[in-house]
VMD Tcl script that builds the backbone (N, CA, C; Angstrom):
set m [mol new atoms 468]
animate dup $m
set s [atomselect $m all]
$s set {name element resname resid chain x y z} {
  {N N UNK 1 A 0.844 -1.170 0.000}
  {CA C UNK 1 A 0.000 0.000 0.000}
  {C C UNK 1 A 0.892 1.236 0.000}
  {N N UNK 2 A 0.678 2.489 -0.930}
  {CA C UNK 2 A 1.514 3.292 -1.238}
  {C C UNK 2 A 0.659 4.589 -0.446}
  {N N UNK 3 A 0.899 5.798 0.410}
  {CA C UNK 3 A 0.018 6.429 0.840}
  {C C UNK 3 A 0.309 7.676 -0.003}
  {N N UNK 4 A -0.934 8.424 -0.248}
  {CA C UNK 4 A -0.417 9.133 -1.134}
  {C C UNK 4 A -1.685 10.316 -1.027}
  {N N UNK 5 A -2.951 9.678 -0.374}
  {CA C UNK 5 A -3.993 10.855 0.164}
  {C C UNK 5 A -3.491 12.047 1.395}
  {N N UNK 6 A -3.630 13.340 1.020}
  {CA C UNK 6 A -3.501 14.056 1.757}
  {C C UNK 6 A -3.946 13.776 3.229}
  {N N UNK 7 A -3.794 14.429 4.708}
  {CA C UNK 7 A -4.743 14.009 5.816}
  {C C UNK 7 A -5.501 14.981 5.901}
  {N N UNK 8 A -6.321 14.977 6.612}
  {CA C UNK 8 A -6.616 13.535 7.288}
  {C C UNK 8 A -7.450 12.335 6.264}
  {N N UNK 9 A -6.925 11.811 7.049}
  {CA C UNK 9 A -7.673 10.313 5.939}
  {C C UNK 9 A -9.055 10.102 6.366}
  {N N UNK 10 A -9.742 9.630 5.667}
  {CA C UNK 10 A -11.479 9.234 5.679}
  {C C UNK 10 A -11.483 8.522 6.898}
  {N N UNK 11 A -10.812 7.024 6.243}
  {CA C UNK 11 A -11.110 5.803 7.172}
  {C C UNK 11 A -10.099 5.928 8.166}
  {N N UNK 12 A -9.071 6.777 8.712}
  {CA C UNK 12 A -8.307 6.677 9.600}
  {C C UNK 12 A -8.573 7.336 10.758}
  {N N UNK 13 A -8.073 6.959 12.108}
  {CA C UNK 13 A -8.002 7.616 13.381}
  {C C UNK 13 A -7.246 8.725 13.525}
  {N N UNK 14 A -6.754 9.718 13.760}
  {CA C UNK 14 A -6.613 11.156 14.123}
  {C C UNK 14 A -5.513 10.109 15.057}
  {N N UNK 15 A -4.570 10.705 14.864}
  {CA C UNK 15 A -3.501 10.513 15.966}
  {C C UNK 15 A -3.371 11.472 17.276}
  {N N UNK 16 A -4.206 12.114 17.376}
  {CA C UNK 16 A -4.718 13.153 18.615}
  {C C UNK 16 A -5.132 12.004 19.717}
  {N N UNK 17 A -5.931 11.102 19.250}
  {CA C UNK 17 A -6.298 10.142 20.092}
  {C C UNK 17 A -5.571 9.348 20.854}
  {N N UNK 18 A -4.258 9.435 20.343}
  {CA C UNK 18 A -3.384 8.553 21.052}
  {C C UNK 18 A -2.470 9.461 22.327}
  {N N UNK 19 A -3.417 10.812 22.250}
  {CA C UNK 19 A -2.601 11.367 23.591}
  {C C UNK 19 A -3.339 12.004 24.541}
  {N N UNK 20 A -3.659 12.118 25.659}
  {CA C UNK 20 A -4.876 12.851 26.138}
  {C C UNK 20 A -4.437 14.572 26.162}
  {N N UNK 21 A -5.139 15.212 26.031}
  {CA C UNK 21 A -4.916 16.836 25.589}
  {C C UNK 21 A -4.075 17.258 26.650}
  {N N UNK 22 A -4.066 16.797 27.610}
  {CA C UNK 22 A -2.969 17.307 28.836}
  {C C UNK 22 A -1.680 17.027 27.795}
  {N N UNK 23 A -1.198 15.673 27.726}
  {CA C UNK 23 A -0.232 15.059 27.418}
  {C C UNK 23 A 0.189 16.159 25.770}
  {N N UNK 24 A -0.285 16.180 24.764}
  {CA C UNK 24 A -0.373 16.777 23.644}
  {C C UNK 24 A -0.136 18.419 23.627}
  {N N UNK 25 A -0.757 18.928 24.793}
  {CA C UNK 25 A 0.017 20.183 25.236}
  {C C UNK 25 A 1.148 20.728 25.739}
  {N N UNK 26 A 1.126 19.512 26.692}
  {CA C UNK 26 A 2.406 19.595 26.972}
  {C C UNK 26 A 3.496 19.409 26.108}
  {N N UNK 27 A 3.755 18.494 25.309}
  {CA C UNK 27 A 4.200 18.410 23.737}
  {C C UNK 27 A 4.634 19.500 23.057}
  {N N UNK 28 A 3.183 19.646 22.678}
  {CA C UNK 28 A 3.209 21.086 21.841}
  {C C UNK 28 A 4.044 21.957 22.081}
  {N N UNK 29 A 4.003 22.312 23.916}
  {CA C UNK 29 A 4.143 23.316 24.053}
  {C C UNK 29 A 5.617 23.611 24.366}
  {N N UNK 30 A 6.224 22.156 24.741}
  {CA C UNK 30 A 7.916 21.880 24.379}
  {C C UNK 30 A 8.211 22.467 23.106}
  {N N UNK 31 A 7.733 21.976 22.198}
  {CA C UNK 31 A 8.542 21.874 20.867}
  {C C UNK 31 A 8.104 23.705 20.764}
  {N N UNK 32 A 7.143 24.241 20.486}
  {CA C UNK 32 A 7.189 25.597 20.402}
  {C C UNK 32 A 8.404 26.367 21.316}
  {N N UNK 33 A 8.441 26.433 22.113}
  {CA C UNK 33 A 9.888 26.642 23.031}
  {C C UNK 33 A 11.198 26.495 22.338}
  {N N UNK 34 A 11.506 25.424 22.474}
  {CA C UNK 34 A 12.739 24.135 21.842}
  {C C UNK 34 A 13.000 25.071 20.194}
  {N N UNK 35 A 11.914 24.672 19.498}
  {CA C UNK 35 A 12.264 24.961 18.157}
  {C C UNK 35 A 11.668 26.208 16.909}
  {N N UNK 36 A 10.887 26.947 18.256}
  {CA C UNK 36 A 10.527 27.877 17.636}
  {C C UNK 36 A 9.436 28.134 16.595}
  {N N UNK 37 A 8.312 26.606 16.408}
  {CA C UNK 37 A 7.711 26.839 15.566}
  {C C UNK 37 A 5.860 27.293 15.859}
  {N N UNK 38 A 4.976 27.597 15.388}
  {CA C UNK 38 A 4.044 27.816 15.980}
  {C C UNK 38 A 3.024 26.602 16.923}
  {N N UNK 39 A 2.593 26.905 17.524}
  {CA C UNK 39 A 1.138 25.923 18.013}
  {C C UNK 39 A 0.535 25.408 17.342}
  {N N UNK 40 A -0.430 25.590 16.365}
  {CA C UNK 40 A -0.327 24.787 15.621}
  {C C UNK 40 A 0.254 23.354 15.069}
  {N N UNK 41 A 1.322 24.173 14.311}
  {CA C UNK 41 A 2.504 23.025 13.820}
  {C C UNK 41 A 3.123 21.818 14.489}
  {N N UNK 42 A 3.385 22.211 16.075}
  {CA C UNK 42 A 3.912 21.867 17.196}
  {C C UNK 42 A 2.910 20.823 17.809}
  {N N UNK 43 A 1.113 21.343 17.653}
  {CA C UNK 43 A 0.270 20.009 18.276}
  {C C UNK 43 A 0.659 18.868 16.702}
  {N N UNK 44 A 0.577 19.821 15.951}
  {CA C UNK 44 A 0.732 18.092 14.632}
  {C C UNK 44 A 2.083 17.065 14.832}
  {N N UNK 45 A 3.092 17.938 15.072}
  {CA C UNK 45 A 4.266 17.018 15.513}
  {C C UNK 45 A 3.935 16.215 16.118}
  {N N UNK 46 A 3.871 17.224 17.691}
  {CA C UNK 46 A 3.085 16.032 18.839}
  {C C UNK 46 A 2.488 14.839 18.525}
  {N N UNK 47 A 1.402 15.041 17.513}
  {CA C UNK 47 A 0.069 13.611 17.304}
  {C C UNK 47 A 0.684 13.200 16.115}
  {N N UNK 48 A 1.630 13.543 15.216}
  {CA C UNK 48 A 1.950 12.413 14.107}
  {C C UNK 48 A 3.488 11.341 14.719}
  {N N UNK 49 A 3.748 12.327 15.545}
  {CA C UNK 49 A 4.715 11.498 16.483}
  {C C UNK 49 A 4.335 9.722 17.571}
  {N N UNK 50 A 3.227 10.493 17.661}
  {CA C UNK 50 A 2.614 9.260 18.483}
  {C C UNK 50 A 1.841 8.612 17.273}
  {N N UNK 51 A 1.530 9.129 16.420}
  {CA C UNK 51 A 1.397 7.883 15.016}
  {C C UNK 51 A 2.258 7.411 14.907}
  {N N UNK 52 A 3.769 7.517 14.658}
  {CA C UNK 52 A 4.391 6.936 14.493}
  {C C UNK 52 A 4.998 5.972 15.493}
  {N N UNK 53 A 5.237 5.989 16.574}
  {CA C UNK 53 A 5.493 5.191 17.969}
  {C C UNK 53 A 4.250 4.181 17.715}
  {N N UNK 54 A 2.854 4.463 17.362}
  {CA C UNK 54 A 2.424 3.119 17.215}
  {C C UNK 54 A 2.316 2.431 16.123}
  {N N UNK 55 A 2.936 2.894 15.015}
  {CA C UNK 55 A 3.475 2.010 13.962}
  {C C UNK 55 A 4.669 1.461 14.307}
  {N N UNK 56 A 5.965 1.810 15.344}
  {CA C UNK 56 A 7.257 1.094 15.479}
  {C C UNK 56 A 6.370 0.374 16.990}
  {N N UNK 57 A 5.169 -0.166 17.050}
  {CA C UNK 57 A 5.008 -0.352 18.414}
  {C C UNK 57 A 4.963 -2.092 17.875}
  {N N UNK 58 A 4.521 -2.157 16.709}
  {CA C UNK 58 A 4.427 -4.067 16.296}
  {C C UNK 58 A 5.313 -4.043 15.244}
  {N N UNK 59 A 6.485 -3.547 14.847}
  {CA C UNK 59 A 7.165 -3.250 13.752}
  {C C UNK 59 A 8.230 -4.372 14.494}
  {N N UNK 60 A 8.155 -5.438 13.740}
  {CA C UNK 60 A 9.629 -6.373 13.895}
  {C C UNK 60 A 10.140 -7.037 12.848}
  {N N UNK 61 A 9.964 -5.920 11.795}
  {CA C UNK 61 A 10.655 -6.019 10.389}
  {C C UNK 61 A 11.773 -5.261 10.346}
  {N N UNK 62 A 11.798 -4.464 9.148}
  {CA C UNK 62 A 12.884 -3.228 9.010}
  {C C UNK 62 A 12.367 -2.363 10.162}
  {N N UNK 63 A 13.637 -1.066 10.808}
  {CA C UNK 63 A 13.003 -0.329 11.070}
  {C C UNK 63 A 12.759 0.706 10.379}
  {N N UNK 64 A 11.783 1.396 11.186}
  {CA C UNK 64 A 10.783 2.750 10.869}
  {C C UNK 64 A 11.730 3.902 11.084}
  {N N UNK 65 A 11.934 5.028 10.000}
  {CA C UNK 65 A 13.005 6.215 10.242}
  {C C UNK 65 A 11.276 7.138 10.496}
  {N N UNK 66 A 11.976 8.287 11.756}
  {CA C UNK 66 A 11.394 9.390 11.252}
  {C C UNK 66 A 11.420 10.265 10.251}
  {N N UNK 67 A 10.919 11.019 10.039}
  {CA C UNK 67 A 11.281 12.269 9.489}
  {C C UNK 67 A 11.466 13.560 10.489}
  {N N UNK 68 A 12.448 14.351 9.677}
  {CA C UNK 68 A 12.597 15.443 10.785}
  {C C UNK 68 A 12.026 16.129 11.569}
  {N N UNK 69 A 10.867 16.166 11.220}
  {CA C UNK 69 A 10.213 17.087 12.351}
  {C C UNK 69 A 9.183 15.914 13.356}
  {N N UNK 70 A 9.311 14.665 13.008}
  {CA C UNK 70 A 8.815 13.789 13.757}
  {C C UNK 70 A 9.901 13.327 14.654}
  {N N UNK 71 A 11.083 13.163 14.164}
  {CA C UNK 71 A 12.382 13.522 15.100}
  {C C UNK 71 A 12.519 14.112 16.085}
  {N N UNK 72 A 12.165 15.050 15.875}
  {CA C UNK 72 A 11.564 16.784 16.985}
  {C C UNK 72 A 10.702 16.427 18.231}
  {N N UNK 73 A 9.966 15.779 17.292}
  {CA C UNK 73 A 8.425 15.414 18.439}
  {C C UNK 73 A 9.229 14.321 19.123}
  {N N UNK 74 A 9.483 13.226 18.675}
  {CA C UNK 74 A 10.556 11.761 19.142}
  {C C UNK 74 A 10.923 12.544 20.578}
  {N N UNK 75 A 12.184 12.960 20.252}
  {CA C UNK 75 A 13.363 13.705 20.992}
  {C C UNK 75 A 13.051 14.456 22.441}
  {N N UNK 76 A 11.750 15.310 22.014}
  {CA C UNK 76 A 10.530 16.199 23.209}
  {C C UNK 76 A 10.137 15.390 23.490}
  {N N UNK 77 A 9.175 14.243 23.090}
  {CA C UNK 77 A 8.208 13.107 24.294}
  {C C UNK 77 A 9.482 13.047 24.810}
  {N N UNK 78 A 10.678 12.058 24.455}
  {CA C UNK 78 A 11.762 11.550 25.323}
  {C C UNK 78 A 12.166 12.415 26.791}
  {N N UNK 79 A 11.853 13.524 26.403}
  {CA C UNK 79 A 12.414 13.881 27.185}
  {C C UNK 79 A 11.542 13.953 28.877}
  {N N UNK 80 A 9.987 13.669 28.779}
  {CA C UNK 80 A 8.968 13.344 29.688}
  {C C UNK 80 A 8.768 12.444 30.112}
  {N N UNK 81 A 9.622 11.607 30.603}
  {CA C UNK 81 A 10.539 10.097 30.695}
  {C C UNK 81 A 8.844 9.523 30.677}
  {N N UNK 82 A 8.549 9.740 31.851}
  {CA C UNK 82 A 7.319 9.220 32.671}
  {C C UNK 82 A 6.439 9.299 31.707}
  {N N UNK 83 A 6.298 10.134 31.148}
  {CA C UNK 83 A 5.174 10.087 30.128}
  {C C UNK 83 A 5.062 9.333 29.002}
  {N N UNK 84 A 6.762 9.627 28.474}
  {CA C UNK 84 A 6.996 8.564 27.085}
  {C C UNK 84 A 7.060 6.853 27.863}
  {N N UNK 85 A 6.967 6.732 28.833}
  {CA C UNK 85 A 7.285 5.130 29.234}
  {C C UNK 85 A 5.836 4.704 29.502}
  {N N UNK 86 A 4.767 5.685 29.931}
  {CA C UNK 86 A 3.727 5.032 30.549}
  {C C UNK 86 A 2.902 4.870 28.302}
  {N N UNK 87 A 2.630 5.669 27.950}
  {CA C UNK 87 A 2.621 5.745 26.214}
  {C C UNK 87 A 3.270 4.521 25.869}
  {N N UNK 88 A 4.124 4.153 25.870}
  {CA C UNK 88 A 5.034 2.983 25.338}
  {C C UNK 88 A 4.011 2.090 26.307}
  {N N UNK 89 A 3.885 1.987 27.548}
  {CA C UNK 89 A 3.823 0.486 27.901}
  {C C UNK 89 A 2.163 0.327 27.618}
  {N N UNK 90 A 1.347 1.597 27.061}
  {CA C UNK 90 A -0.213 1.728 26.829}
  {C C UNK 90 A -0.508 1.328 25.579}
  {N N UNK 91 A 0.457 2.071 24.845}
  {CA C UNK 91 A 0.394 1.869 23.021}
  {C C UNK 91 A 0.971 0.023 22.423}
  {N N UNK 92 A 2.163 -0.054 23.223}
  {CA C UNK 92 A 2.785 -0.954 22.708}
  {C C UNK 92 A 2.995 -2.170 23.526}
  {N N UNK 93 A 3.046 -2.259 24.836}
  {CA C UNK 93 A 3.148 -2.985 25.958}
  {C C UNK 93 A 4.631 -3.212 26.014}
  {N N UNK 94 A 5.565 -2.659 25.488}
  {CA C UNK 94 A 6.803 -2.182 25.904}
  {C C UNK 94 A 7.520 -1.341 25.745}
  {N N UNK 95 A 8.598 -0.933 25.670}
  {CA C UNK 95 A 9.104 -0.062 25.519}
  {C C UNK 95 A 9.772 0.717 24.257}
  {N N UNK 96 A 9.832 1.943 23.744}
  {CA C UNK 96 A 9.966 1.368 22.377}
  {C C UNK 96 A 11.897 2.687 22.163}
  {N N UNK 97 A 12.364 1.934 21.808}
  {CA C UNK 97 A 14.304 2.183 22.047}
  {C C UNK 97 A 13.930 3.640 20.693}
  {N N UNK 98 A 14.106 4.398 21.415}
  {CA C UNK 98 A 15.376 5.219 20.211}
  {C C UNK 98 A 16.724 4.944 19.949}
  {N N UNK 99 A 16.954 4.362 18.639}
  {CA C UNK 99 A 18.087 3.909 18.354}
  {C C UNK 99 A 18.952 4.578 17.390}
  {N N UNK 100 A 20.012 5.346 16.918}
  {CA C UNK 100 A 20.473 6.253 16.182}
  {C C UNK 100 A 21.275 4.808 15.542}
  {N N UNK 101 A 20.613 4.677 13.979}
  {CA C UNK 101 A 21.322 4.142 13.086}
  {C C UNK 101 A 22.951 4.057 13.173}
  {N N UNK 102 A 23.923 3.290 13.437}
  {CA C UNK 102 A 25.159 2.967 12.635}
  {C C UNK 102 A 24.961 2.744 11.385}
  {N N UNK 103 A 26.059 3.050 11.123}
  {CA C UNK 103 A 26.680 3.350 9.733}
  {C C UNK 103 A 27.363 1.887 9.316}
  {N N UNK 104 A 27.468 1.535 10.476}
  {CA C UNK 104 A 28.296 0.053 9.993}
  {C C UNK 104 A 27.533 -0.947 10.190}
  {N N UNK 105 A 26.293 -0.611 10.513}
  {CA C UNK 105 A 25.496 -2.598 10.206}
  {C C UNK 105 A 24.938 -1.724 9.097}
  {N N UNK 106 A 24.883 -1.531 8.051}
  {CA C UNK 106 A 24.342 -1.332 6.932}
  {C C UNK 106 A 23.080 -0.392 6.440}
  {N N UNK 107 A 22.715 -0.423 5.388}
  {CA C UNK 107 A 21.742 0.314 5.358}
  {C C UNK 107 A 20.334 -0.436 5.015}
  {N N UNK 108 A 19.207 0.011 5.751}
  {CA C UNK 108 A 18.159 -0.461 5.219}
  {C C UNK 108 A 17.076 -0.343 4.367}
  {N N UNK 109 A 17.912 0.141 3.457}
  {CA C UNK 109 A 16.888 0.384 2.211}
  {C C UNK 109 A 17.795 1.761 1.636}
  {N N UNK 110 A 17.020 3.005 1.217}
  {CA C UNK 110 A 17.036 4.323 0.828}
  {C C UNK 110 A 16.401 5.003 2.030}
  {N N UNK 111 A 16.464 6.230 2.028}
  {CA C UNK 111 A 15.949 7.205 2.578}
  {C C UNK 111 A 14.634 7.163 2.203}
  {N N UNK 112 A 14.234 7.235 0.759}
  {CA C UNK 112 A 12.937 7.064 0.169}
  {C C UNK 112 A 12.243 5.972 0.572}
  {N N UNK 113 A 12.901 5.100 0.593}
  {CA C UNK 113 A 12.520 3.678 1.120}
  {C C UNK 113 A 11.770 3.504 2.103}
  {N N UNK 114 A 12.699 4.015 3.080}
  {CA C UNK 114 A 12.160 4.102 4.483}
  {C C UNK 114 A 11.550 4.705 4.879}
  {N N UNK 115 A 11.289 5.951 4.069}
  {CA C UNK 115 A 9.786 6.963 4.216}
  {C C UNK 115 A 8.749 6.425 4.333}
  {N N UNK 116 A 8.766 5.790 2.772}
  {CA C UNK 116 A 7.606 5.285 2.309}
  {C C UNK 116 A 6.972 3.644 3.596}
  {N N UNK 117 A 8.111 2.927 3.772}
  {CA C UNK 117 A 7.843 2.063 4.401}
  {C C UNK 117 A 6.911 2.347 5.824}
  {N N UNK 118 A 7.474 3.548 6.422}
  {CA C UNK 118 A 7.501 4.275 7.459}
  {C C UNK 118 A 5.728 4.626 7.781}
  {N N UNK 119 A 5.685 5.389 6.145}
  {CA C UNK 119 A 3.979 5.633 5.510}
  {C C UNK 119 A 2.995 4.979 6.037}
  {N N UNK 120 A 3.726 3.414 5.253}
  {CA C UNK 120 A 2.620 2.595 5.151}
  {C C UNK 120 A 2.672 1.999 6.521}
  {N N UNK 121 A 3.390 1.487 6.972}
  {CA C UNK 121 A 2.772 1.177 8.308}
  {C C UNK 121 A 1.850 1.967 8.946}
  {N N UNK 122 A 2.018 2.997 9.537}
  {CA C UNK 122 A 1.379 4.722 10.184}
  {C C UNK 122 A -0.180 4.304 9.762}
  {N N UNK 123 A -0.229 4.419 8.298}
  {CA C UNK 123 A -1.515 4.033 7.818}
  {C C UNK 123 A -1.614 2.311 7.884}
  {N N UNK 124 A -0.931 1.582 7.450}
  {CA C UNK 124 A -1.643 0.100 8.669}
  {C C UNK 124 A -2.187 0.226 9.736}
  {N N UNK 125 A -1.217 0.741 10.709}
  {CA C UNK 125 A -1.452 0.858 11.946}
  {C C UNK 125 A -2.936 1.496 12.123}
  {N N UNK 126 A -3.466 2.108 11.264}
  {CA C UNK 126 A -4.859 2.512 11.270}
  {C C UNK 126 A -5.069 4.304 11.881}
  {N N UNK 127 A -3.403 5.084 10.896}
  {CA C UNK 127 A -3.727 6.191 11.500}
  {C C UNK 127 A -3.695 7.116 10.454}
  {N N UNK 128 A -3.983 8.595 10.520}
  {CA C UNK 128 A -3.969 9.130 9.293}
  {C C UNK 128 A -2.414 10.092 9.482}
  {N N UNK 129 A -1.939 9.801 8.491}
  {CA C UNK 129 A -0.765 10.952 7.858}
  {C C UNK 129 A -0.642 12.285 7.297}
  {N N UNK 130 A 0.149 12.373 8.337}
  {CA C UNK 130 A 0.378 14.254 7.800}
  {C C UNK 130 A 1.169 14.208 6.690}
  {N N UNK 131 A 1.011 14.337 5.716}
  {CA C UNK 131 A 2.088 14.076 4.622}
  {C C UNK 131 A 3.200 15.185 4.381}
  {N N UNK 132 A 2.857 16.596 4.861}
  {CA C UNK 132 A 3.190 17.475 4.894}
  {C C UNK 132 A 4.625 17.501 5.753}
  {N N UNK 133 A 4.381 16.684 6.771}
  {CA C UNK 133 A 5.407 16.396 7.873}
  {C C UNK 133 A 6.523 15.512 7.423}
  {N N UNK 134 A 6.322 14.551 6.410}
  {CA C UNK 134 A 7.018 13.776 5.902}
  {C C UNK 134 A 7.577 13.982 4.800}
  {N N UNK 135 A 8.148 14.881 4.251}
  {CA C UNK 135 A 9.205 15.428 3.118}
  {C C UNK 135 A 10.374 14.375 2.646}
  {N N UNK 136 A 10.942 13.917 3.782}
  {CA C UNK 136 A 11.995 12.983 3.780}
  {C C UNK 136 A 12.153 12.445 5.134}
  {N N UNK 137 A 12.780 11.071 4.509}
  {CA C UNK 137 A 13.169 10.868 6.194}
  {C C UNK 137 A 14.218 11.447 6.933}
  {N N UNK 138 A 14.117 11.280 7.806}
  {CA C UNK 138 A 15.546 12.042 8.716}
  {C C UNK 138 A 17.106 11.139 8.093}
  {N N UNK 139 A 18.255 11.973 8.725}
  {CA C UNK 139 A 19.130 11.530 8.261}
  {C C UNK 139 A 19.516 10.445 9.803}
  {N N UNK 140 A 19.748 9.321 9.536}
  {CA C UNK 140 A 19.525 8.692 10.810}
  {C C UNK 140 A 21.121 7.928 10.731}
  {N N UNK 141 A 21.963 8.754 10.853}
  {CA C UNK 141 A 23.555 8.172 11.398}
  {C C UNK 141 A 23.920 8.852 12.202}
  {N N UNK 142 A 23.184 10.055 13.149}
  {CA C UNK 142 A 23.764 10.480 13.990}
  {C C UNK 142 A 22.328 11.183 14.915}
  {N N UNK 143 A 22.536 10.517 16.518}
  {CA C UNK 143 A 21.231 10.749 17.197}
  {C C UNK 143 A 20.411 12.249 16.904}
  {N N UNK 144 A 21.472 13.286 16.701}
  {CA C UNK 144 A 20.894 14.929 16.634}
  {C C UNK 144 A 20.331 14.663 15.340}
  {N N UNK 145 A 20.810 14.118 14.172}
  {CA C UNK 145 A 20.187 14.141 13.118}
  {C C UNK 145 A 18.964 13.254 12.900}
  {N N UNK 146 A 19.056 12.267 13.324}
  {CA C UNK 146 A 17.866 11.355 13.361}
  {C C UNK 146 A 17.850 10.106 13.913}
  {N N UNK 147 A 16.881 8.983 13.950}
  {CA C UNK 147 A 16.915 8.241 14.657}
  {C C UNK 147 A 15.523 7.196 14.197}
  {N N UNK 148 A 15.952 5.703 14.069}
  {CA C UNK 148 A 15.108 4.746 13.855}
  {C C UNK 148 A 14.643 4.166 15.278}
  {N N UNK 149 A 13.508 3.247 15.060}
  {CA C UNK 149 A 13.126 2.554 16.627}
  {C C UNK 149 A 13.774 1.195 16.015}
  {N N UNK 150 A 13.896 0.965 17.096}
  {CA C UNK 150 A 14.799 -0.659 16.880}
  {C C UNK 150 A 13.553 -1.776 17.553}
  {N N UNK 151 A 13.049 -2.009 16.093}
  {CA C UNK 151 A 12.306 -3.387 16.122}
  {C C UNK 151 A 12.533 -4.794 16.414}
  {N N UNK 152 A 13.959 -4.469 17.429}
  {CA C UNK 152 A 14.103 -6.191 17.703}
  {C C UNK 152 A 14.789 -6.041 19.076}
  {N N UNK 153 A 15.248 -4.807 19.371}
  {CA C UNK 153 A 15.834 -4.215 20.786}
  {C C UNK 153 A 14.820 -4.545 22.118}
  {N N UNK 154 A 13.875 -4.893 22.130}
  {CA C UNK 154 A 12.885 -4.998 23.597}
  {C C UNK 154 A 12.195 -4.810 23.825}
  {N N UNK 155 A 11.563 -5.799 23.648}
  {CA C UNK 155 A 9.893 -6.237 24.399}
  {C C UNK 155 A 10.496 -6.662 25.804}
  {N N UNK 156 A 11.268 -5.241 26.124}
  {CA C UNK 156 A 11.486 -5.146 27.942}
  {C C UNK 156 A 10.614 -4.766 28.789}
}
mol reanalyze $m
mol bondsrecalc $m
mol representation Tube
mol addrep $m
């Protein structure tokens, strides 16, 4: 499945749902701080971020790259330990690793690749995509630049 409809999607869930508005503000209201961008912009990070955490939440294939500004959002939950762990053990029933790609176990796919792969799960997973947010994936060989979830690291 190739995603390619603008969001929100018809048949999909709003990734808002996956955070309660406390949690999503608080978010937001990091990344507006942190990176300077509006409210707005900053709640979509927030909720396409947690789309994506529950697409790397049954992902034990390739992994899932962000894209940069889902990176952003990544990086801010992380930093609400308590919050990103109780999310992980609600969404996924464990924990889910930020892992900054090496360069030396290889590559998994393209950049394009892994967008797209990235896509279609998000929308498996039964959520709708900001497509807007997803330009490219992040550059994932170095943690500031980006970062995959490691689909085989722990069901700790």
């Amino acid at each position: 499945m190739t995603v390619t409809a603008e969001w929100p999607l018809g048949t999909t869930t709003d990734p808002k749902a996956l955070l309660s508005a406390a949690l999503l503000d608080l978010l937001a209201t990091r990344i507006v701080k942190d990176h300077d961008v509006a409210p707005p912009l900053a709640e979509r990070i927030a909720a396409q971020t947690a789309a994506f955490l529950a697409a790397c939440a049954n992902n034990t294939g390739r992994p899932l790259t962000p894209s940069k500004a889902i990176d952003i959002g990544w990086h801010t939950f992380l930093l609400h330990t308590r919050d990103y762990a109780d999310f992980c053990q609600r969404v996924a029933g464990h924990f889910i690793h930020h892992v900054p790609t090496d360069p030396a176990e290889g590559e998994h796919g393209t950049a394009a690749a892994a967008r797209q792969r990235t896509l279609d799960a998000i929308a498996a997973a039964g959520y709708a995509v900001d497509v807007d947010l997803w330009p490219e994936a992040a550059d994932c060989s170095q943690c500031h630049a980006g970062c995959s979830d490691s689909p085989n690291s722990g069901k700790s």
